[in-house]
N, C-alpha and C positions, 0 to 999 in steps of 0.2 A: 457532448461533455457528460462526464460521471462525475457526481459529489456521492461521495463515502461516510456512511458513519460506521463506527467499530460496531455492528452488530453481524450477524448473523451472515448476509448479505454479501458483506466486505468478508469474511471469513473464507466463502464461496469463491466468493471472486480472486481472493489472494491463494484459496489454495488450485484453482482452474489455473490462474496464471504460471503460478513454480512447478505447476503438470505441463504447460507447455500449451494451453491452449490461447489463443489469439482473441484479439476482442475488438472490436470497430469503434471504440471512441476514439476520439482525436485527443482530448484530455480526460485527466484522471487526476481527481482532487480528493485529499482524505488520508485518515491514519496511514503514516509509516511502519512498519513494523522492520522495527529494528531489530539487533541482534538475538535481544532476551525473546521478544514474541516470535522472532522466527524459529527460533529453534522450538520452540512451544508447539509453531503451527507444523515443523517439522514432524515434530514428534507425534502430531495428531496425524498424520498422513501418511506414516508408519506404522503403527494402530499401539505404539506407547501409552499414550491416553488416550481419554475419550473427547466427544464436543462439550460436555459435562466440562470434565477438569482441564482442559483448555480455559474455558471460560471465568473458572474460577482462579487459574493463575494471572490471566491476563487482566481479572477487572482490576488493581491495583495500579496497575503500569499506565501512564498517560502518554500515549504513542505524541511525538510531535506530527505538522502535518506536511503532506509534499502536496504538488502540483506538476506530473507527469504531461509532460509533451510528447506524445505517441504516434505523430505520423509529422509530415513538413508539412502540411497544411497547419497544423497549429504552430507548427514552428514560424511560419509567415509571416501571422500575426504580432510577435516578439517585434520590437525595436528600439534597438540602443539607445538612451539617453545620454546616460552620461558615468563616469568611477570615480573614484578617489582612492588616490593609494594614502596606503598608512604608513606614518612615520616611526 
């Protein structure tokens, strides 16, 4: 398992990942980076900006968080309780 905080790390990792490199956790917990920081991180891996003003757009923005299931072994673990539809 990976726990993520927005720092530097996660930066690394998220922009490894949209390169296409693979990574051996079974889970992945930690900032989202949604639409506005991606295109942020986009644009750092295009050489638009720097890791400087990345940082600086991003500190404002409070990504929400995911929990990535990355292989069926962590998927295993999962099971069903129970739903509820809404009316």
């Amino acid at each position: 398992m990976c726990i993520m905080l927005m720092i530097e790390e996660w930066l690394d990792f998220i922009i490894q990942s949209r390169s296409g490199k693979k990574h051996d956790f079974d889970i992945v917990i930690g900032p989202m980076a949604d639409d506005q920081i991606y295109n942020y991180i986009t644009d750092l891996m295009n050489g638009v900006i720097t890791r400087e003003a990345f940082w600086e757009l991003a500190k404002f923005k409070y990504p929400t968080h995911q929990i990535a299931f990355c292989t069926e072994k962590s998927l295993n673990c999962l099971n069903f309780i129970d739903c509820e539809e809404e009316v």
